[in-house]
VMD Tcl script that draws the C-alpha trace (Angstrom):
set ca {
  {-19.22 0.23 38.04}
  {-22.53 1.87 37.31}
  {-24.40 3.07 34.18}
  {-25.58 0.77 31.62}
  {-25.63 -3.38 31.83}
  {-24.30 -3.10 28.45}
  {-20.78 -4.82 29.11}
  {-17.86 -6.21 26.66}
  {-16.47 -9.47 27.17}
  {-12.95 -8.90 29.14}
  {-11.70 -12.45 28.96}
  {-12.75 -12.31 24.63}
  {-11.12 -8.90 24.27}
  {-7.78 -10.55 25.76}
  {-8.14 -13.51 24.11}
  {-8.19 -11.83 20.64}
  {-4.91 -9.68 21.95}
  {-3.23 -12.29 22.37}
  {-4.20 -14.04 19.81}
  {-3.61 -10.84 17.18}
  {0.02 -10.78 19.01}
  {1.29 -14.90 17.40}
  {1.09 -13.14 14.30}
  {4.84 -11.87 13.86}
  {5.54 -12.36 17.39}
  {9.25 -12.29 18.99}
  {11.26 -13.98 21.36}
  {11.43 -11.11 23.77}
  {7.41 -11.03 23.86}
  {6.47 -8.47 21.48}
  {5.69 -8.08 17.72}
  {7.15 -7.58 14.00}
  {4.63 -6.67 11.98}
  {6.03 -4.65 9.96}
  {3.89 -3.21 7.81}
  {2.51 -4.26 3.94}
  {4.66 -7.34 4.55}
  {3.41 -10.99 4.59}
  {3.17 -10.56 8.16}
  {0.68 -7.74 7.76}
  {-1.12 -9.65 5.18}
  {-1.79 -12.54 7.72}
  {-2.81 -10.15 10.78}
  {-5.52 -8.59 8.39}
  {-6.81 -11.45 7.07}
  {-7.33 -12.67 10.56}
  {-9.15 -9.47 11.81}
  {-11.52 -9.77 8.29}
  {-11.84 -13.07 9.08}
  {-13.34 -12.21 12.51}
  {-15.11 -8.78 11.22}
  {-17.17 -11.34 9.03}
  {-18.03 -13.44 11.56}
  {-20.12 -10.69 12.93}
  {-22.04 -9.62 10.00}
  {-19.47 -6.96 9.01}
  {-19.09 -5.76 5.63}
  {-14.89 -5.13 4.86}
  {-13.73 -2.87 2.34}
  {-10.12 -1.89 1.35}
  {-9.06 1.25 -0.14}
  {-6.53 1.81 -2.31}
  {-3.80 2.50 0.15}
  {-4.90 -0.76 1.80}
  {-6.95 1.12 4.68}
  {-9.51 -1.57 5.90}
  {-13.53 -0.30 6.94}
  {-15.38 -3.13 8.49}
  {-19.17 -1.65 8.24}
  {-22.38 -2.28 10.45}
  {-25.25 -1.18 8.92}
  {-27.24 1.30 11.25}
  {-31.24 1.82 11.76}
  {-30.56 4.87 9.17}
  {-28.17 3.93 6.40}
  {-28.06 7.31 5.03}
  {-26.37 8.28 7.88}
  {-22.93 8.93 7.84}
  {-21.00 6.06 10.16}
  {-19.30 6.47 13.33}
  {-15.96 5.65 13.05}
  {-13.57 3.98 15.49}
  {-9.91 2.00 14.82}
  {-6.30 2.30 15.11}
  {-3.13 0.10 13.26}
  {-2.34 -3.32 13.45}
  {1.14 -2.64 12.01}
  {4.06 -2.26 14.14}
  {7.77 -1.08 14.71}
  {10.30 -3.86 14.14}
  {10.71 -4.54 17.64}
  {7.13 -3.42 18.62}
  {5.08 -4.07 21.75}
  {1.28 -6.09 21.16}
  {-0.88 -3.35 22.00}
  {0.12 -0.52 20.33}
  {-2.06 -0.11 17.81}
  {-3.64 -3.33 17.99}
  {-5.35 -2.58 21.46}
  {-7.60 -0.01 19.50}
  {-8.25 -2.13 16.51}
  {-9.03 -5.02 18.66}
  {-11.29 -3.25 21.26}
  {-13.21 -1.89 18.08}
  {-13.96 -5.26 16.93}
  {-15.11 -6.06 20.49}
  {-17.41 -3.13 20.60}
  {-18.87 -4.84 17.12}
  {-19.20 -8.00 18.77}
  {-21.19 -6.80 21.97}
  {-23.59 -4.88 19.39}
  {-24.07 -8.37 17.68}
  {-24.09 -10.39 21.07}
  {-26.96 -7.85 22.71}
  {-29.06 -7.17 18.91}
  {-27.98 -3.79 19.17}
  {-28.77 -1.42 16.08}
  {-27.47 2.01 16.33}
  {-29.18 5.16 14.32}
  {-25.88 5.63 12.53}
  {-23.78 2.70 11.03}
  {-20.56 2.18 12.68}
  {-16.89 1.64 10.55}
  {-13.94 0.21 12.40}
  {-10.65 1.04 10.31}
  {-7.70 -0.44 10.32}
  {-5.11 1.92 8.60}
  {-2.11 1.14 6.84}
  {1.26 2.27 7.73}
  {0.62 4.18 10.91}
  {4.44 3.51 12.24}
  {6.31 4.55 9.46}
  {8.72 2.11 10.06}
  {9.47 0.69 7.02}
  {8.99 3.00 4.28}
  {10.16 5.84 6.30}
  {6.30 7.92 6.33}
  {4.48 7.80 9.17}
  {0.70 7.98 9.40}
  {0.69 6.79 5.91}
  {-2.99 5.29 5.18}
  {-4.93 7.59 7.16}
  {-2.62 10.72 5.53}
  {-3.55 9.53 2.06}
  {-6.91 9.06 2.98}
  {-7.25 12.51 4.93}
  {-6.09 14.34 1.85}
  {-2.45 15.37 3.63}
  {-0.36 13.21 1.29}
  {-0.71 12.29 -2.14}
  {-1.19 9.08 -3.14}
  {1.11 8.42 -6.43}
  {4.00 10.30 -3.93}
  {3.48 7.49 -1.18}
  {3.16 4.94 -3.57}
  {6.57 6.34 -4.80}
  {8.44 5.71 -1.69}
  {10.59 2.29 -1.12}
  {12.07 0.52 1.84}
  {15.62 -0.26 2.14}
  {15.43 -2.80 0.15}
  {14.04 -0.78 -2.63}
  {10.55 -2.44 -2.56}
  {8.06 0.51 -3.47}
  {4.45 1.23 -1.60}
  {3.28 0.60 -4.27}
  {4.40 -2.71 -5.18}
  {4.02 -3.75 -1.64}
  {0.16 -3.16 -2.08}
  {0.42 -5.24 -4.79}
  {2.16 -8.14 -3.69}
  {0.07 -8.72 -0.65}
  {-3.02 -8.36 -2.02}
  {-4.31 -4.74 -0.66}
  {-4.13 -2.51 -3.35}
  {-7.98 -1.83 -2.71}
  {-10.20 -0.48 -6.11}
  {-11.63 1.54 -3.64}
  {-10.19 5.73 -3.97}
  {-8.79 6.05 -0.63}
  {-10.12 9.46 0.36}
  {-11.79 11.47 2.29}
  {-15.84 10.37 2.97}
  {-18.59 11.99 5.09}
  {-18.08 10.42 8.63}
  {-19.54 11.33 11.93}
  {-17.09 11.02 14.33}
  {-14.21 8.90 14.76}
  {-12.70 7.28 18.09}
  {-9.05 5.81 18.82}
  {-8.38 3.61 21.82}
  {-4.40 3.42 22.39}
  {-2.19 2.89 24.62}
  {-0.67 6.09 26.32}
  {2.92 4.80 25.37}
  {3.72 7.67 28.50}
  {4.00 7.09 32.73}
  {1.28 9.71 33.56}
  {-1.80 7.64 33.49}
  {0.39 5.13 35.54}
  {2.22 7.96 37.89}
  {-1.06 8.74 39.06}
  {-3.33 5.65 39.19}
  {-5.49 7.34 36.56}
  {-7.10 4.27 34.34}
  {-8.44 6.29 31.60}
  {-6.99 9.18 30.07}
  {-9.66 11.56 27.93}
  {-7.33 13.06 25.18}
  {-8.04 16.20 24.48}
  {-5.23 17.36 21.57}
  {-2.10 15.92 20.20}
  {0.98 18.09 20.60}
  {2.80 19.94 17.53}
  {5.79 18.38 16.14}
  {8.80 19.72 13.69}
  {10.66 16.77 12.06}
  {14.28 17.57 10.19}
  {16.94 15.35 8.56}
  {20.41 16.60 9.58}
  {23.34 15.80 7.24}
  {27.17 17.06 8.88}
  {29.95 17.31 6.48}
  {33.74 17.16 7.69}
  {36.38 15.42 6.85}
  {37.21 11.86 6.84}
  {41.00 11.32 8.56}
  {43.19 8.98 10.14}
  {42.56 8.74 14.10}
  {46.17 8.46 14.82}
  {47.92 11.10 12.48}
  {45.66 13.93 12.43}
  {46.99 16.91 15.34}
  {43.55 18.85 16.55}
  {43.83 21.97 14.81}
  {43.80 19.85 11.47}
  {39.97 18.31 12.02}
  {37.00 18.57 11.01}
  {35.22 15.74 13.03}
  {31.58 15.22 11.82}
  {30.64 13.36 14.96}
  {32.08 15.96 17.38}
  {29.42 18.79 15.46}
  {26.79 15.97 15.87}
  {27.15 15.67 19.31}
  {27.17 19.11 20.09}
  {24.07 19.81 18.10}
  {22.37 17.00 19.92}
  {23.57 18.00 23.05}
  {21.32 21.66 22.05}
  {18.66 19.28 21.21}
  {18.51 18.12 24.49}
  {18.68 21.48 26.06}
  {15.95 23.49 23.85}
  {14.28 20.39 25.48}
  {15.24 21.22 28.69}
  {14.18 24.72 28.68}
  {10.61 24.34 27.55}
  {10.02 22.07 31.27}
  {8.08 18.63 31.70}
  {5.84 19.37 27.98}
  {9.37 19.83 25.73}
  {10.03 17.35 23.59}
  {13.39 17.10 21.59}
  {14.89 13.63 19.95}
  {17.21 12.36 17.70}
  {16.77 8.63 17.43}
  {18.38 8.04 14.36}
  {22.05 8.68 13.89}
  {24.55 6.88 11.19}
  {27.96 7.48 10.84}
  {30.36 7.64 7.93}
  {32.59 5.65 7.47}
  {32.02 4.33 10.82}
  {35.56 3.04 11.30}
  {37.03 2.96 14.78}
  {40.20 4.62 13.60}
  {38.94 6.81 10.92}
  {37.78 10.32 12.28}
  {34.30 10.58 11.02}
  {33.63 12.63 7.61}
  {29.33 12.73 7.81}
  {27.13 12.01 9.99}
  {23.10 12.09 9.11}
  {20.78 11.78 11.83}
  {17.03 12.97 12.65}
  {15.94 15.62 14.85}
  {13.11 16.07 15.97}
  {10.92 18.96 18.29}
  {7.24 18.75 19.90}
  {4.87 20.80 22.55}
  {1.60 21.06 23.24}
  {1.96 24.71 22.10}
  {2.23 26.14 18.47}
  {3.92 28.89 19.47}
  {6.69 26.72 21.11}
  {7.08 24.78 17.75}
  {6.94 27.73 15.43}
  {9.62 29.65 17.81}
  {11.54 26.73 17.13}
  {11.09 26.52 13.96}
  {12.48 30.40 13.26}
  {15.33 30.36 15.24}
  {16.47 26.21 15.14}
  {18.34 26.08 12.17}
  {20.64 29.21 12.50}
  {21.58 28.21 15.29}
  {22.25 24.62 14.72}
  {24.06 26.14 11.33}
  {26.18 28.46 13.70}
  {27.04 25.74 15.97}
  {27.96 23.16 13.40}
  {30.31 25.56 11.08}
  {32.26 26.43 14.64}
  {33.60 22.70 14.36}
  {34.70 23.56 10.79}
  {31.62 21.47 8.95}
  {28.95 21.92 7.10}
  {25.57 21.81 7.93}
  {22.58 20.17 5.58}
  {19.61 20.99 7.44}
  {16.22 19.99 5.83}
  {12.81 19.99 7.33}
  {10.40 17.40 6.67}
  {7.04 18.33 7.99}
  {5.63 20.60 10.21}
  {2.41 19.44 12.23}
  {0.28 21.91 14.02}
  {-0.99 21.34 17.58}
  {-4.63 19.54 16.96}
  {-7.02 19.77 19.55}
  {-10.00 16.98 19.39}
  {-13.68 17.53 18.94}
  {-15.01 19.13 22.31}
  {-18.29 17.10 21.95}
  {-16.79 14.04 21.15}
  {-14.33 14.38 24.43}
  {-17.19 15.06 26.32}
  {-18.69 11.57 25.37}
  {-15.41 10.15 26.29}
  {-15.46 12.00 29.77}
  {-19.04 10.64 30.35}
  {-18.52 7.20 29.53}
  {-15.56 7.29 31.88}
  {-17.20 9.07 34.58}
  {-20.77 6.95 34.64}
  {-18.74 3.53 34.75}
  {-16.82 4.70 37.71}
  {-13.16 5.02 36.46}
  {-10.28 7.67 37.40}
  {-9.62 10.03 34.49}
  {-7.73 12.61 33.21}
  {-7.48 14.98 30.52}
  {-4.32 14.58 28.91}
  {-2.51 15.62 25.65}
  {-1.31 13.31 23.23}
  {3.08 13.36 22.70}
  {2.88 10.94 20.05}
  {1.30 11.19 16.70}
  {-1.63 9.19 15.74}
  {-3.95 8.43 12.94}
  {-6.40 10.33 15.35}
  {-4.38 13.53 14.23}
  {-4.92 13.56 10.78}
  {-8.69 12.32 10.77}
  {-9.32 14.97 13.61}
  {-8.58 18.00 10.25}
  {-11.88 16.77 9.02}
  {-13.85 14.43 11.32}
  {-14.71 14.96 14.67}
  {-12.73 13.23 16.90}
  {-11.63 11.84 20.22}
  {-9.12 9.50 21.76}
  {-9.20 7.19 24.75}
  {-5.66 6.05 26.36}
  {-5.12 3.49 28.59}
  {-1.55 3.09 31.19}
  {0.99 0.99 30.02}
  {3.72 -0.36 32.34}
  {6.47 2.34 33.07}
  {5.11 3.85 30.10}
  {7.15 2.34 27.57}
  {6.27 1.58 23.85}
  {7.81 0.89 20.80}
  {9.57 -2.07 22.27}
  {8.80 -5.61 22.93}
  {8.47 -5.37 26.59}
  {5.23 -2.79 26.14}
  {2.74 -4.65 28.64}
  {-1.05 -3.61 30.13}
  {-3.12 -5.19 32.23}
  {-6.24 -7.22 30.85}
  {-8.68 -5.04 33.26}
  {-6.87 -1.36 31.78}
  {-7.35 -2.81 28.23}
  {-11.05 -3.91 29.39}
  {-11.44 -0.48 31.47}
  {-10.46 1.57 27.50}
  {-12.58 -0.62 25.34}
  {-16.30 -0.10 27.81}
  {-15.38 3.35 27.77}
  {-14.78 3.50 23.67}
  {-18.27 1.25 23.61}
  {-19.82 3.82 25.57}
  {-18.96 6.62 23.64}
  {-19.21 5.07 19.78}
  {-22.87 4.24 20.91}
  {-23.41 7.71 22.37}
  {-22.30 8.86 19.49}
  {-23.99 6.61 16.80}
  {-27.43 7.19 18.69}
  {-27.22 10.76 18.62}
  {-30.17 12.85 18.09}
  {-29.92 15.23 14.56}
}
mol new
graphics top color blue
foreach p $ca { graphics top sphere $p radius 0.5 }
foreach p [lrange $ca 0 end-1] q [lrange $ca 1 end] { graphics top cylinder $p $q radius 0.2 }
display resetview
């Protein structure tokens, strides 16, 4: 590697991931940390615990986002900021999430090891509820905070158990005085796993992310007929789970036809009344589109839910179709990419641009913040489960680069 002698600590950055990873760790090797849980409570209190030990100021909002601040050369500058999530699915995988959290505080901890003081100040954030998991809203804390979702309607929602955002806050102590909203910032920088094979595919270690994809989300809910399995002739059904499939199966192809950037899902599915002899009366399950291009998302959009509607009522049911959001495409800040592409390029490291498929905090900060993303590979691309796995040198490889560019940034000439 060339460039600047101004190197984090590998072995420390590993140490701390695996150290972040005991807290709500699993048998198979990954993590429940399911967010605003006491889980989550104990992961944050380690990270302010090791924020502090640096000199860093920690602040909570009132949707329990957490800013650890280093004061810059210029205070009245506004701060660079850089972070990810520590919370995770319920059978998550340690880095995602953590990695950029993590490699943030190791940035911080270099600055303090070398004397460092950047022009600007520098915030690392750790937001609340980035998965979603558990109160069924992703991107939660850095939502509220961007000014995309209101705060008394989040605080509203509940988990299966009934157990409100806002009580959750509460009850673990993170219910911040602080109005979570939107402040003057700089520039802010994620470093996260690619949760993809690309980077891997092609023995790229960094990838310079230069847009997240658009996404349409919907809640399907198919009506039929609940019947008995054993007395009920074919012309006399109306089988909810024989729509379903057929609707997922044009899931799959509107997939399909949009080539290797197409994205189409349904990963939740439930079934009513789910008894092996019982033909099924409802079925509610999510759906799900994404593509790097608007177009491709609003096309969808249009024409989706006729058709689904068509398809469904062929089967004799009914068809509850409801969307839930919309996101459009969001490219990143060209300048801050560019730091990104430098940093990777001056300490020697394969690159690629790439665009994000999965949503990040990134996304919503990026509608009024400058901002870029780093990713690293992850092993046969997989996330969201507990065998997600990196190498210490591709997490090491991410967090120089992220150094590189925060300081870039936080130096800046203006």
């Amino acid at each position: 590697m060339s460039g600047t002698n101004q190197r984090i600590d590998p072995k420390r950055l590993w140490d701390s991931l695996m150290s972040m990873a005991e807290i709500g760790a699993t048998a198979k090797g990954g993590v429940k940390r399911l967010t605003l849980t006491k889980v989550d409570k104990a992961g944050r209190e380690r990270f302010t615990n090791w924020c502090e030990a640096v000199g860093l100021t920690v602040r909570v909002d009132s949707i329990g986002n957490m800013f650890a601040r280093r004061e810059g050369r210029d205070p009245s500058r506004p701060p660079v900021l850089l972070g990810s999530h520590l919370d995770s699915q319920p059978t998550g995988g340690k880095f995602d999430g953590a990695l950029g959290v993590i490699a943030g505080l190791e940035v911080m901890r270099t600055l303090h090891d070398l004397n460092i003081v950047t022009e600007a100040p520098i915030e690392l954030v750790n937001w609340t509820d980035e998965e979603g998991s558990r109160f069924g809203h992703s991107l939660m804390g850095s939502g509220v905070w961007a000014g995309v979702y209101q705060q008394d309607k989040v605080y509203a929602l509940k988990d299966v158990e009934g157990t409100s955002v806002g009580d959750a806050l509460d009850a673990i102590g993170y219910k911040g005085t602080i109005p979570a909203r939107l402040f003057p910032a700089d520039a802010y920088f994620e470093l996260h796993i690619e949760q993809g094979p690309i980077l891997e595919r092609e023995g790229k270690q960094i990838g310079i992310v230069t847009g997240a994809q658009a996404q349409v989300w919907y809640d399907a809910v198919i009506t039929g007929q609940d019947a008995h399995a054993g007395t009920t002739p074919p012309s006399a059904r109306r089988d909810a789970l024989v729509a379903a499939a057929r609707l997922i199966d044009r899931v799959d192809a509107l997939m399909r036809q949009r080539g290797e950037d197409g994205r189409g899902t349904v990963g939740q599915l439930h079934v009513l009344p789910n008894s092996r002899n019982v033909v099924p009366g409802e079925v509610r399950f999510s759906i799900e589109f994404r593509h790097p291009e608007d177009a491709q998302i609003q096309g969808l959009a249009d024409s989706f839910p006729a058709e689904a509607k068509a398809l469904v009522e062929a089967t004799g049911c009914t068809l509850e179709l409801t969307e839930l959001f919309r996101i459009p495409a969001q490219p990143f800040d060209a300048a801050c990419v560019d730091l990104v592409r430098q940093g990777a390029a001056r300490l020697g490291y394969s690159a690629r641009e790439i665009i994000s498929g999965a949503g990040h905090d990134a996304v919503y900060v990026a509608r009024s913040v400058p901002t870029a993303m780093i990713f690293t590979p992850c092993k046969d691309g997989l996330s969201h489960n507990e065998a997600e796995s990196i190498l210490p040198e591709e997490a090491a490889a991410g967090c120089q680069v992220l150094f590189e560019a925060v300081v870039a940034r936080a130096n800046r000439a203006i």
